[in-house]
C-alpha positions in Angstrom: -3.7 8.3 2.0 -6.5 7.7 0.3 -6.9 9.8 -3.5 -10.1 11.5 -2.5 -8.4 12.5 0.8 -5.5 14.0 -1.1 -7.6 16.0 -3.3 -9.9 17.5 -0.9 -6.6 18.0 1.7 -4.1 19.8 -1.1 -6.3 21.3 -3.2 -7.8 23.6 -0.7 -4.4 24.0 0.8 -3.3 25.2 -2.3 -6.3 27.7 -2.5 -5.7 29.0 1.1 -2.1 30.2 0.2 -3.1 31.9 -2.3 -5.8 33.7 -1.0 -3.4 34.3 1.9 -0.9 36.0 -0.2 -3.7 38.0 -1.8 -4.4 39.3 1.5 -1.1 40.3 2.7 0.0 42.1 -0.6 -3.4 43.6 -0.3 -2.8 45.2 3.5 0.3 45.7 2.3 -1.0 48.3 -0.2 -3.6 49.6 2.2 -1.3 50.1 4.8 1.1 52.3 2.3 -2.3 54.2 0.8 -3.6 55.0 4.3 0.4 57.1 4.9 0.3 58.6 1.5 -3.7 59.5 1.9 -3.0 60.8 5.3 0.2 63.0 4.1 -2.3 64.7 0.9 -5.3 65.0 2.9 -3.3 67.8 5.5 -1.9 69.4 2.4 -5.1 69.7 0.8 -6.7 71.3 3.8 -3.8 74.1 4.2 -4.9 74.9 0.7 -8.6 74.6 1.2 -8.2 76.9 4.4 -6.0 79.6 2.6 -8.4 79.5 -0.2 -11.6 79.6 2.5 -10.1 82.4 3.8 -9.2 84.7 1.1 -13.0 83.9 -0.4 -14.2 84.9 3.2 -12.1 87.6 2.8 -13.4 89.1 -0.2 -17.3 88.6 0.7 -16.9 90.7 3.9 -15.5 93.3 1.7 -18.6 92.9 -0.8 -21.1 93.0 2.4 -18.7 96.1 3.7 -19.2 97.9 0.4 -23.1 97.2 0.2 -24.8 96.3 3.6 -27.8 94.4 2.9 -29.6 90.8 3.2 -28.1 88.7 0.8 -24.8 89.8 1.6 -25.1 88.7 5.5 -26.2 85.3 3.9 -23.6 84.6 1.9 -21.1 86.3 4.4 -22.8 83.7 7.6 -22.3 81.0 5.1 -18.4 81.5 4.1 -17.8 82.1 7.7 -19.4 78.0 8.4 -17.2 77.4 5.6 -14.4 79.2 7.2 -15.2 77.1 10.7 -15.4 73.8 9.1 -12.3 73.9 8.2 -10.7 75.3 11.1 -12.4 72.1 12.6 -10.9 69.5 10.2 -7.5 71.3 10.6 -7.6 70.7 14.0 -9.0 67.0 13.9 -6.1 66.2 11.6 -3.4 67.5 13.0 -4.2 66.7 16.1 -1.7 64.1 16.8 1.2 65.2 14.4 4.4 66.3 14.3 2.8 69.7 13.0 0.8 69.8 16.1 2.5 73.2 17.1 2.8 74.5 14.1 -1.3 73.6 12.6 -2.1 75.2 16.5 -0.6 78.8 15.4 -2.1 78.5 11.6 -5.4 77.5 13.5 -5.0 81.2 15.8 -4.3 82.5 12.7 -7.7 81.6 11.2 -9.4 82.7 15.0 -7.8 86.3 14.7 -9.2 86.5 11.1 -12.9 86.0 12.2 -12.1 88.5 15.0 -11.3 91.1 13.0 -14.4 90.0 10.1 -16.4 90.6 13.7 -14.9 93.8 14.1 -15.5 94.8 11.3 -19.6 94.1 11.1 -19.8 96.2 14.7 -17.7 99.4 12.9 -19.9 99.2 9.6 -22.6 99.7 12.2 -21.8 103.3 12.5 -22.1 106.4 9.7 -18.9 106.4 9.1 -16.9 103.9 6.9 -13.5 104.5 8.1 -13.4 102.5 11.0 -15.2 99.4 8.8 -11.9 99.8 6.3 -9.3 100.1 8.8 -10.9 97.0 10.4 -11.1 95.2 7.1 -7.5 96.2 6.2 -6.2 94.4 9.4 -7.9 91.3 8.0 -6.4 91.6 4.9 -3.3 91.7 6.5 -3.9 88.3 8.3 -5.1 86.9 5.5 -1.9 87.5 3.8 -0.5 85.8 7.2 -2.7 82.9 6.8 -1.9 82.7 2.7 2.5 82.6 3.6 2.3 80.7 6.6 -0.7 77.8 4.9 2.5 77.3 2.2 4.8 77.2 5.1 3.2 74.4 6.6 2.7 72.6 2.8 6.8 72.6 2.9 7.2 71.9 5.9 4.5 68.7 5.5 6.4 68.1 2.5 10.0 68.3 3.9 9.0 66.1 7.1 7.1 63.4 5.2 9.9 63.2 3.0 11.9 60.3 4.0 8.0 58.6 4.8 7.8 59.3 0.9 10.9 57.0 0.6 9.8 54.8 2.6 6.6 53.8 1.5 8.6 53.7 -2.1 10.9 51.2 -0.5 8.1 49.2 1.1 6.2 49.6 -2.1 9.2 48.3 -3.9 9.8 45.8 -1.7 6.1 44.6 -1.5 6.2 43.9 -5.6 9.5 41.7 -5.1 8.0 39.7 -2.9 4.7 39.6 -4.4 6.8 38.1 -7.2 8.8 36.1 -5.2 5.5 34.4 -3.6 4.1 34.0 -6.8 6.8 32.2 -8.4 7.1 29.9 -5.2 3.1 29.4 -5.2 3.8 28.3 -8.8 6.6 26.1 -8.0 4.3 24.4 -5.1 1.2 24.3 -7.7 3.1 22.7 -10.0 5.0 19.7 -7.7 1.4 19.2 -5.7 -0.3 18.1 -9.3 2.8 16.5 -10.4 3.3 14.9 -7.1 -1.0 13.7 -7.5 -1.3 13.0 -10.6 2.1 10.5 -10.2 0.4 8.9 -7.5 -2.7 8.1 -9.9 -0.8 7.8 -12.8 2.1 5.6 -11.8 -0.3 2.2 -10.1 -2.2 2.7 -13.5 1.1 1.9 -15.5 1.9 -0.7 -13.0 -1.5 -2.2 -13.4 -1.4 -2.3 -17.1 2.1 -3.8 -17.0 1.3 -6.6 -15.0 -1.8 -7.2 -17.3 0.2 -7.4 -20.0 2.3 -9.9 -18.6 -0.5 -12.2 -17.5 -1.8 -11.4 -21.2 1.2 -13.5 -22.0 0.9 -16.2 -20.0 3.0 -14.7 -16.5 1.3 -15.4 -13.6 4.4 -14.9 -11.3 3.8 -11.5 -10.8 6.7 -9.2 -8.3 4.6 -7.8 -5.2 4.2 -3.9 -5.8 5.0 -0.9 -3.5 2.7 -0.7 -0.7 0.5 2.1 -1.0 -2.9 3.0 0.7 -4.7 4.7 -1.5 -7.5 2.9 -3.8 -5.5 2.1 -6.5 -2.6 0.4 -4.1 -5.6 -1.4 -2.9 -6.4 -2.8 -6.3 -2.8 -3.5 -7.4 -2.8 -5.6 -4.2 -5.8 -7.0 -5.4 -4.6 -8.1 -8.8 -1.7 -9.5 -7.8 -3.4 -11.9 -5.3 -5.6 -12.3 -7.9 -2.9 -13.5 -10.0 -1.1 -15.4 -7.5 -4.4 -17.5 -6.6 -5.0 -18.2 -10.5 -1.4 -19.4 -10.4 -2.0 -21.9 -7.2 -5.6 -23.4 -9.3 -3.1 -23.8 -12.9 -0.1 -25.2 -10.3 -3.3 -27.5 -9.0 -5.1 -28.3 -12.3 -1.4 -29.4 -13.3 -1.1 -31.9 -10.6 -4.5 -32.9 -11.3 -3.9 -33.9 -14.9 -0.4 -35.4 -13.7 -2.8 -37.8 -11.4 -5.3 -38.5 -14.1 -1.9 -39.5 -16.5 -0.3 -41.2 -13.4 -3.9 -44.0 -13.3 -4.0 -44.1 -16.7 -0.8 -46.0 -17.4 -1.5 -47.6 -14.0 -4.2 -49.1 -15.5 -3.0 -50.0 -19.0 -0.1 -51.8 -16.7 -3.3 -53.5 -14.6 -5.0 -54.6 -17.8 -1.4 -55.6 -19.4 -1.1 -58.2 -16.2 -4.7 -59.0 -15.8 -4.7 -62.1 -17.8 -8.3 -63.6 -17.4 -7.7 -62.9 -13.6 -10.8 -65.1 -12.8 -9.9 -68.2 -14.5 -6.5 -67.3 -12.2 -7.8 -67.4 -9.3 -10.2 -70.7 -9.7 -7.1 -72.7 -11.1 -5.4 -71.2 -8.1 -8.2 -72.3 -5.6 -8.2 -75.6 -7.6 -5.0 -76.6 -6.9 -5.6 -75.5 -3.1 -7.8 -77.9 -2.7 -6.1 -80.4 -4.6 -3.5 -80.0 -2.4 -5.4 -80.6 0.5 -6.6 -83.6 -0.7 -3.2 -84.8 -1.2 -2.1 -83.6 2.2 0.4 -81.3 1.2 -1.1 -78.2 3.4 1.8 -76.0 3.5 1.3 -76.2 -0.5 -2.3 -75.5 -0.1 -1.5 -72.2 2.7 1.1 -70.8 0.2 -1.5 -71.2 -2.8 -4.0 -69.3 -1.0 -1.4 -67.0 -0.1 -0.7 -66.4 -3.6 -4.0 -65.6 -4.4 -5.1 -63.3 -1.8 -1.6 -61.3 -3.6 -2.9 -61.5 -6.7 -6.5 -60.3 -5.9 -5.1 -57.7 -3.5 -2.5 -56.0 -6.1 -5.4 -56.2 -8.9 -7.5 -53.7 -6.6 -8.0 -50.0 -8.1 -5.0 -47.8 -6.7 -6.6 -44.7 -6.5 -8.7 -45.5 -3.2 -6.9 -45.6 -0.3 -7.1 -48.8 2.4 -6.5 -49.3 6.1 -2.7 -49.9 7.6 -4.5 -53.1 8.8 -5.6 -54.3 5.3 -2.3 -53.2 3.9 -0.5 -55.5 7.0 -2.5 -58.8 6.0 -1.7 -58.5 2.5 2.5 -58.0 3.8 1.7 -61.1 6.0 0.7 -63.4 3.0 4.0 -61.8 0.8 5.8 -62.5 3.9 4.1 -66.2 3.5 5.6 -66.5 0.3 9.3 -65.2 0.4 9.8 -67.6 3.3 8.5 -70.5 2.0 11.4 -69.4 -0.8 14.2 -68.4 1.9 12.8 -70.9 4.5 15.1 -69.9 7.9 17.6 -67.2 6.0 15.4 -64.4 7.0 13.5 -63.6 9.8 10.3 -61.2 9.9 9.6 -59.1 12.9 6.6 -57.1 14.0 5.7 -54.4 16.5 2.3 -53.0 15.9 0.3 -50.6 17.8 -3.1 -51.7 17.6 -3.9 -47.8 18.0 -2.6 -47.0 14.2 -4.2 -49.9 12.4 -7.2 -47.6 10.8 -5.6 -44.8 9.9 -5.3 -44.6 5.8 -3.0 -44.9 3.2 -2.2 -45.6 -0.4 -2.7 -49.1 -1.4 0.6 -51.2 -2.0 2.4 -49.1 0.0 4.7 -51.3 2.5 4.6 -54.4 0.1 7.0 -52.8 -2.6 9.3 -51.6 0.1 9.4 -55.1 1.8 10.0 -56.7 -1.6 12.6 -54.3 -2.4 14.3 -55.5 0.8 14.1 -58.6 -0.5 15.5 -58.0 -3.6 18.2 -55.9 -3.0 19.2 -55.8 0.6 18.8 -59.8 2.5 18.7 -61.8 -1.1 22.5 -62.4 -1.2 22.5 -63.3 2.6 22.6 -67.2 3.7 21.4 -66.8 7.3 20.9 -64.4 10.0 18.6 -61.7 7.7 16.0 -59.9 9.6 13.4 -57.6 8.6 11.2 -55.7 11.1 8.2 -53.8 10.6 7.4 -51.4 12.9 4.1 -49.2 13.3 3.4 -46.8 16.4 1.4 -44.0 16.7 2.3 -40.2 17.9 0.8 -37.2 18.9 -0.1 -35.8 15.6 1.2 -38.7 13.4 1.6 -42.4 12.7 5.0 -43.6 12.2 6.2 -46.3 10.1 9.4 -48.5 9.9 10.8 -51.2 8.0 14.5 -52.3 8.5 17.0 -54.7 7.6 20.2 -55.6 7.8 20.8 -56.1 4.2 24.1 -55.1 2.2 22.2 -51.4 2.3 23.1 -48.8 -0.1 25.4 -46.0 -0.9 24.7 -42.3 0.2 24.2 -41.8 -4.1 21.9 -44.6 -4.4 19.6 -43.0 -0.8 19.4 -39.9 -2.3 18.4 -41.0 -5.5 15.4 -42.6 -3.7 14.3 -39.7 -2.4 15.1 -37.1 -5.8 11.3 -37.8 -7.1 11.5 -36.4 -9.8 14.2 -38.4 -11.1 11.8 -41.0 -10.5 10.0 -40.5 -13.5 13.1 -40.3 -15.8 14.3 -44.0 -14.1 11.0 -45.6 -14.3 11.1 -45.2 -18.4 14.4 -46.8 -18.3 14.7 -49.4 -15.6 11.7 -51.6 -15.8 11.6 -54.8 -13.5 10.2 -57.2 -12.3 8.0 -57.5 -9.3 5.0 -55.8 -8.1 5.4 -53.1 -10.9 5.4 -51.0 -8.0 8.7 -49.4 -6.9 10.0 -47.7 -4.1 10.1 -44.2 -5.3 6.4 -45.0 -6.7 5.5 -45.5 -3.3 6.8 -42.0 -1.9 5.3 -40.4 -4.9 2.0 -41.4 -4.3 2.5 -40.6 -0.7 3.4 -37.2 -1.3 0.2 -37.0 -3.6 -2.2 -38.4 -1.2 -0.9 -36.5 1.6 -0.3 -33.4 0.1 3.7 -32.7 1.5 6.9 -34.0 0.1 8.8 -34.7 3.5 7.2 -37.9 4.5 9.9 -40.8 3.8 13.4 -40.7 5.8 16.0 -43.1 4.5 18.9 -44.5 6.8 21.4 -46.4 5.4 24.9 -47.3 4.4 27.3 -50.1 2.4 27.2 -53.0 4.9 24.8 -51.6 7.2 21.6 -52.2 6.5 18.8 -50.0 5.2 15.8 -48.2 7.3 12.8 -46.5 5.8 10.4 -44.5 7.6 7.5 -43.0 6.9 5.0 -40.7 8.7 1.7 -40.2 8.1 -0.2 -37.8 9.2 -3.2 -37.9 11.7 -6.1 -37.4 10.2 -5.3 -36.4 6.9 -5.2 -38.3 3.3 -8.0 -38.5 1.0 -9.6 -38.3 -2.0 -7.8 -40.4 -5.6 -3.8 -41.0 -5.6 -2.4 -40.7 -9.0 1.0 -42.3 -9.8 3.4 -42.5 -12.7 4.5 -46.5 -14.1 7.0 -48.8 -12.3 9.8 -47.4 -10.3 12.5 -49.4 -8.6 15.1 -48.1 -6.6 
């Protein structure tokens, strides 16, 4: 979830619950006002109707006493008084427990403006007698409607009390849990920021952490939570950011380690490159001389040695064909037999199929040599080497064999550890092509780009067998390789 989406999700959350606890505690209140208004409002109006009556009372005793205009004004307009709230009596109680008792109170209130009537017709005649006695009977009820208007007020009283309770109760209970919901709408308030602002806060502390650390130099930086929102984004971000920058130093590294790797190549070049022309002309000198003297197998094994010499005084950073790297075995192979003459026998199965695919220059030469040197030298007769070269699906496959004294399982995996190539070939210098084997898989492993192209096979007494894949289609670019390496 997404910051943004958090604020505009919680925040108006928050705001709804608040407003919706306003709201109930308000009803609440309104509800409890509405019972209490009700409960004064009929109380009032058995006041207001006793105290209607008694002022009606005394104005048709005024009119009685002096008959004239503005007395029947002011006597028609206490008797709408009088009726008004006979009407409001009956609205309200209407539906009430003091249905019964309002309706007699009400009859009450009818008899009184009977008798006020009565009254008017016997001040009509000369004599005033009648008028009093009428207005005495009204008296009376009026002292009726006075008792029984403070009956009904105890009675209101004394039925709505437990309803008084009650709505203190409710009341009561409506401030607990007013409280109640405000501490928990506090509580919620103050884990939903706490809860936010941890969520922003936190990747920032984690991002400034690991940019301290690559401050100092740490680029291996641990993968953080996954998280959605922006800033888990960015954390992800930076940490592949870091990662890649880690890949380009790792690659820079190698790089420099290439560039180091030529460099002493090349002082070694320049060390054995002594006037390499003049070489080669006394070389094809004494070809021809030999030819002119008949000795032609001296003359083919002088060539032989030349096209060596010119071959391994090529630059070693470009990378040649399997076919040019087989002619250049072919006239080593020339050589060492003209030295072990019918002691060793060299084999071949090529497929013509894998003869341009690439690889590193003086790459099979060192490993025939060390075969040579350290597995068929010792042998008087029946040594065989065979080099074999087919090609696969996604890969070309070399091997060269022999059934030398081979090696021990110590001395095969040192072959292979190279990085304790580079500690041996500062100690162990020999002679040869200044190329060794674990050279060669070095600069394999450089030009191809994995470290799982050699397999070794071998044991004391039973020969050795080296094979190496290369890859279809892949190899390029400079190979950089450290000084002489034997095995």
């Amino acid at each position: 979830m997404t910051i943004r989406m958090k604020l505009l999700l919680f925040i108006p959350l928050l705001v709804l619950l608040v407003n919706s606890v306003t709201y109930f505690l308000f009803e609440s209140g309104k509800i409890v006002q509405t019972s209490y208004d009700r409960t004064i409002v009929r109380v009032l109006l058995y006041k207001q109707s006793v105290k209607t009556a008694e002022d009606h009372l005394k104005t048709l005793y005024g009119y009685l006493l002096n008959p004239n205009d503005g007395g029947a004004g002011e006597l028609g307009r206490s008797r709408e008084q009088l009726l008004a709230a006979r009407a409001s009596l009956v609205d309200t109680t209407a539906s009430t427990p003091m249905a019964s008792a309002a309706a007699g109170y009400v009859h009450m209130l009818d008899t009184l403006m009977e008798q006020e009537q009565a009254a008017l017709a016997a001040a009509t005649t000369p004599a005033l007698r009648p008028a009093l006695d009428r207005y005495e009977e009204a008296e009376q009820t009026t002292g009726f409607i006075r008792e029984e208007g403070q009956h009904l007020v105890d009675m209101e009283l004394s039925l709505y009390q437990p309803v008084y309770k009650q709505i203190q109760q409710e009341t009561g209970r409506i401030n607990r849990l007013g409280a109640a919901i405000l501490i928990v709408n506090t509580v919620m308030s103050v884990v939903i920021a706490i809860w936010i602002s941890r969520s922003i806060t936190r990747p920032v502390s984690r991002l400034v952490a690991m940019a301290r650390q690559v401050s100092t130099g740490n680029l291996r930086l641990e993968p953080p939570p996954r998280s959605g929102d922006e800033l888990g984004i960015l954390l992800g971000a930076f940490t592949q950011m870091s990662s890649d920058l880690n890949v380009l130093i790792e690659k820079d590294k190698e790089s420099l380690e290439r560039d180091r790797f030529v460099k002493e190549l090349e002082l070694q070049a320049l060390q054995s490159q002594i006037n390499p022309h003049f070489l080669f002309n006394t070389l094809n000198v004494l070809s021809k001389l030999a030819l002119l003297e008949g000795a032609e197998k001296t003359s083919d094994l002088i060539v032989s040695m030349s096209n060596l010499l010119r071959y391994n005084l090529r630059k070693l950073d470009r990378p040649v064909t399997l076919r040019e790297e087989l002619e250049h075995v072919k006239e080593y192979i020339t050589i060492q037999q003209a030295r072990f003459r019918d002691r060793v026998k060299f084999e071949t199965d090529i497929d013509d199929s894998a003869l341009d695919v690439p690889i590193p220059l003086l790459t099979l030469q060192p490993i025939v040599e060390n075969s040579f040197l350290h597995g068929i030298a010792d042998m008087e007769q029946g040594a065989v080497i065979r080099l074999e070269a087919a090609r696969r699906a996604d890969e070309v496959r070399i091997t060269l064999s022999d059934n030398g004294i081979g090696m021990s399982e110590q001395e095969r995996l040192a072959l292979l550890r190279l990085e304790e190539a580079e500690a041996g070939a500062e100690k162990k210098p020999q002679a040869g092509t200044g190329l060794g084997t674990r050279n060669v898989f070095k600069r394999l492993q450089l030009f191809y780009g994995s470290g799982d192209l050699v397999d070794i096979e071998s044991g004391p007494g039973e020969g050795t067998k080296v094979t190496i894949r290369i890859p279809a289609g892949k190899g390029g670019g400079t190979i950089h390789v450290q000084s002489d390496d034997r095995r």
